[in-house]
N, C-alpha and C positions, 0 to 999 in steps of 0.2 A: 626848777621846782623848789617849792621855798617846804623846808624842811627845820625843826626842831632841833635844838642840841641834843637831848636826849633818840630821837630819831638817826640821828646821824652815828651816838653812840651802837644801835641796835645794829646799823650797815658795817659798824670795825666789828660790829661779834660774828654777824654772818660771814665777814669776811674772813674770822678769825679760823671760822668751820670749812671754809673753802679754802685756807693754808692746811689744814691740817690732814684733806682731806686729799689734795693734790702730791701730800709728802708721800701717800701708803702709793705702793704701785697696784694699780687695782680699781683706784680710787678717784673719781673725778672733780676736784675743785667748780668746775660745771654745772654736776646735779648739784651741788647744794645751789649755786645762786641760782638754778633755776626754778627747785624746788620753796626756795624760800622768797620767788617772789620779782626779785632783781635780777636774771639775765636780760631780756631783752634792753632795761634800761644800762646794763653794762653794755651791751654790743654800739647800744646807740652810741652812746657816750664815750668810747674807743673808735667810732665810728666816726665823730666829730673831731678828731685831732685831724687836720685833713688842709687844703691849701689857707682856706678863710682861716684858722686858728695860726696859724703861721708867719698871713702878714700882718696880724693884732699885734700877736708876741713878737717882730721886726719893728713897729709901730710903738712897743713900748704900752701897748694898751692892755695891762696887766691884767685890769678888773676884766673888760671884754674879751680878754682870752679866758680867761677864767670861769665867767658865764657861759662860752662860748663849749666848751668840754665836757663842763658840768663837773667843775674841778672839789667840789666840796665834795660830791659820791664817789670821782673816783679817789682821791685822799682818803678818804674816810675809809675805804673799801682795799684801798693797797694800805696802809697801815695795819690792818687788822690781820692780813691776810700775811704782810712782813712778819708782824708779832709771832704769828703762828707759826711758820716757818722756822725762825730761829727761836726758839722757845721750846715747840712740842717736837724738833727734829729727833734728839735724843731717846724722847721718851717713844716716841712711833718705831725708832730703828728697835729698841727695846723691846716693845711689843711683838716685833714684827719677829723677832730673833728667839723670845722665852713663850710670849702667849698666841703663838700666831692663830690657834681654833678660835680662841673669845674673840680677838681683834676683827677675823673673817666673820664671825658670827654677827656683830655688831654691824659689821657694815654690810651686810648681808639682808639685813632686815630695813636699815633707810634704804637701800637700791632696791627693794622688792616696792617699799611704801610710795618712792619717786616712780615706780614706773608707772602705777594704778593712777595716780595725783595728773604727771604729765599727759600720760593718753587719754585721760577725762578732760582735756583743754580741746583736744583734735573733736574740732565742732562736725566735718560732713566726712561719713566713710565713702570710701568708692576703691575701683580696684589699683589707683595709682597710691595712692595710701596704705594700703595691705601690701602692695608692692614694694614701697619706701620702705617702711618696715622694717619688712621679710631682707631687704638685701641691708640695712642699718644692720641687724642682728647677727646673720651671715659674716658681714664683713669686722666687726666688731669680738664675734667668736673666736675667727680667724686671727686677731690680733692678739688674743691672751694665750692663744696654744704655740704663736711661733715664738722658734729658738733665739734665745740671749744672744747676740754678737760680743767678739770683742773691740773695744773702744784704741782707736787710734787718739795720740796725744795732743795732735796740732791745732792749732787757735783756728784754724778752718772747720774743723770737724764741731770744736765744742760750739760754735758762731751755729753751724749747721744744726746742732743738739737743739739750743737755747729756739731756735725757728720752729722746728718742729712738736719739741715740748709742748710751748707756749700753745700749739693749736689745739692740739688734746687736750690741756688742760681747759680750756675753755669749751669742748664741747662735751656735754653728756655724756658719760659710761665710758669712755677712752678717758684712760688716765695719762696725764702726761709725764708721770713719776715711770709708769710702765714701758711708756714709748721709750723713758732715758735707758729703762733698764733693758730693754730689747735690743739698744744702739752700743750698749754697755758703757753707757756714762754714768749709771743712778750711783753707783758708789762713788765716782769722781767727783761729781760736782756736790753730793750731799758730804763729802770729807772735806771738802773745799769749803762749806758754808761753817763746819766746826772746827776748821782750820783755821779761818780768818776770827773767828770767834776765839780761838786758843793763843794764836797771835796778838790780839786786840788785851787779856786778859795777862798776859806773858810780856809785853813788849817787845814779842817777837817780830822783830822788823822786815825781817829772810820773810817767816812765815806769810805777817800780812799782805806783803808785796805777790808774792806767788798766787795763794788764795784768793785774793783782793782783783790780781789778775787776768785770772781763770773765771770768775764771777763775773767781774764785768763785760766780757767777750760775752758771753751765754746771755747777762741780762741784754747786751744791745741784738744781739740774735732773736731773744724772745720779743723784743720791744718792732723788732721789722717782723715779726710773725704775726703779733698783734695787729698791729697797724694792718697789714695786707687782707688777713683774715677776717677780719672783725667786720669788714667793708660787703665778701663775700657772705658771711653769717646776716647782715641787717637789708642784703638786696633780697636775698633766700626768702625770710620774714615777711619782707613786704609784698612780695609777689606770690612764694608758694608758702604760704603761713600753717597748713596744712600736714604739707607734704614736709615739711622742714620736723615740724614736730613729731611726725611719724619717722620719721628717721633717726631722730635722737631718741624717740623711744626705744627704737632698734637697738640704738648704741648700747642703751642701759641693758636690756634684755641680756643681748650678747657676752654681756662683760658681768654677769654672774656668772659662769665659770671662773673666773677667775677668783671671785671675793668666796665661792663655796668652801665652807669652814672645814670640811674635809680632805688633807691631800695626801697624795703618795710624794716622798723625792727621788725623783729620778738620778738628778747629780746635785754635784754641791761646788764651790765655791767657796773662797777663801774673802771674805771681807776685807774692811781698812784696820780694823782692829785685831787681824791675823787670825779671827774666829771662823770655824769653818759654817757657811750657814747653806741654807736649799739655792740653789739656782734655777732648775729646771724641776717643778711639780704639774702632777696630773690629779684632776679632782677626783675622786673615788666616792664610793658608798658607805655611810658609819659602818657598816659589819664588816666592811674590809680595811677597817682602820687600823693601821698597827698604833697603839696605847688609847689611854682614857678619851672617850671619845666627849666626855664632858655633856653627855646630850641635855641635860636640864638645863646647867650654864646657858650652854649654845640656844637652848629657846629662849631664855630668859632675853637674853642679850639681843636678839634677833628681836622680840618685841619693843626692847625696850628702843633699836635704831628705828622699827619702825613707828612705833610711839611720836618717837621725838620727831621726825618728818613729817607727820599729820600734825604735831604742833606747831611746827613752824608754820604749814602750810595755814592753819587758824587764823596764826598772830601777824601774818606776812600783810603786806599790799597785795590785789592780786591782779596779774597781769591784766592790761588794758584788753577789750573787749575788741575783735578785729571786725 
């Protein structure tokens, strides 16, 4: 697909919303590209790294692997998405740690605006559809209420992390920041990302090596999670196009619980930074909030996430017609 400079620049900003969106645990790097337009051309396009792109790039036939990928979107789209990651890590764990009601609130209202957007694509109801759903929402539900584990240290376990992540992050309403933090990697690996950054900035050589390490296990973990998954997401599409969408609708549904701006903490948890913060929260009712429940903020914010997700949805491409 023959695309614009300026076009290609608008794929690193969505992509920049879908790093940033995959840091919060909660939060699915997913909805955004799906809401703005570009998942299925992502699934395809991970979809095509496959044996033909393989013996091109053996062949030396750069440009023809290249075409072959659709390597200009997904460049464009892991740059933006890299950018965001190291850049907005800081300020989300921030967020997450001083403003967590505004931060829930915000994103609270794009996954409310993504769910009405997506389930208006789902062209014929029938009862395998409300089925897909019903059990997307259920099982999705069920993923924000179970308990945090603790994280074993070994290059097998984070190679394991990085597979699993990667698949959440790419599907709707399952975050894969949550899944790490369910597996109790999310503090590992995101101290790892401002380790090798603190190393790089330091000349700390210990530091980068270690960080540097731990990173790449996880990235080639997520890159075979991709690869495997990506194949299963673009068969799904083709066949149950329907039924696939009512399932990720599910996902999103389910997984407001967890983004609901409201929570009690049940325990806590000692972060990287020796702060003690929530680990274990239950969403609750504003009048049983203990402190400022912020409820104007909280609407404001909430419109304004869901605001900007029918913007996108406006200014986006919009998926091809099945």
């Amino acid at each position: 697909m023959q695309r614009s400079f300026l076009q290609y620049i608008i794929i690193s900003l969505k992509g920049m919303a879908m790093g940033m969106a995959d840091v919060v645990p909660g939060v699915s790097g997913g909805t955004i590209a799906f809401i703005s337009g570009i998942y299925e051309e992502f699934i395809n396009s991970l979809n095509s790294i496959d044996a033909t792109a393989f013996k091109l790039l053996f062949k030396l036939d750069i440009k023809g692997f290249w075409k072959h990928i659709n390597g200009n979107f997904l460049a464009s789209l892991g740059i933006g998405i890299a950018i965001s990651i190291v850049s907005l890590s800081k300020l989300i764990l921030y967020l997450l740690e001083n403003k967590p009601v505004l931060l829930w609130a915000f994103f609270f209202g794009l996954i409310i605006a993504s769910i009405l957007l997506i389930g208006k694509q789902i062209k014929e109801w029938n009862l395998r559809v409300v089925i897909a759903m019903i059990l997307g929402s259920i099982l999705s539900y069920y993923i924000t209420i179970a308990e945090p584990a603790s994280s074993p240290d070994s290059n097998l376990f984070v190679l394991f992390s990085g597979s699993l992540a990667i698949i959440a992050m790419i599907l709707p309403g399952i975050s894969g920041a949550f899944i790490l933090l369910l597996l109790g990697s999310y503090t590992s690996i995101l101290g790892s990302i401002n380790g090798l950054l603190e190393g790089l900035s330091t000349a700390n050589t210990e530091l980068i090596i270690s960080s540097g390490t731990k990173l790449g296990i996880f990235a080639v973990g997520a890159v075979i999670g991709l690869l495997l998954f990506s194949r299963v997401l673009a068969w799904m599409f083709k066949h149950y196009h329907n039924t696939t969408l009512a399932v990720l609708t599910g996902f999103m549904i389910g997984s407001l619980n967890k983004v609901w701006p409201w929570k009690e903490t049940i325990s806590t948890r000692v972060n990287s930074h020796g702060k003690i913060v929530p680990f274990i929260q239950e969403s609750i009712l504003p009048s049983n909030f203990d402190g400022d429940t912020k409820m104007l903020s909280v609407l404001i914010l909430i419109l304004i996430g869901f605001g900007l997700i029918y913007s996108l949805e406006k200014f986006s491409s919009k998926p091809k017609e099945k």
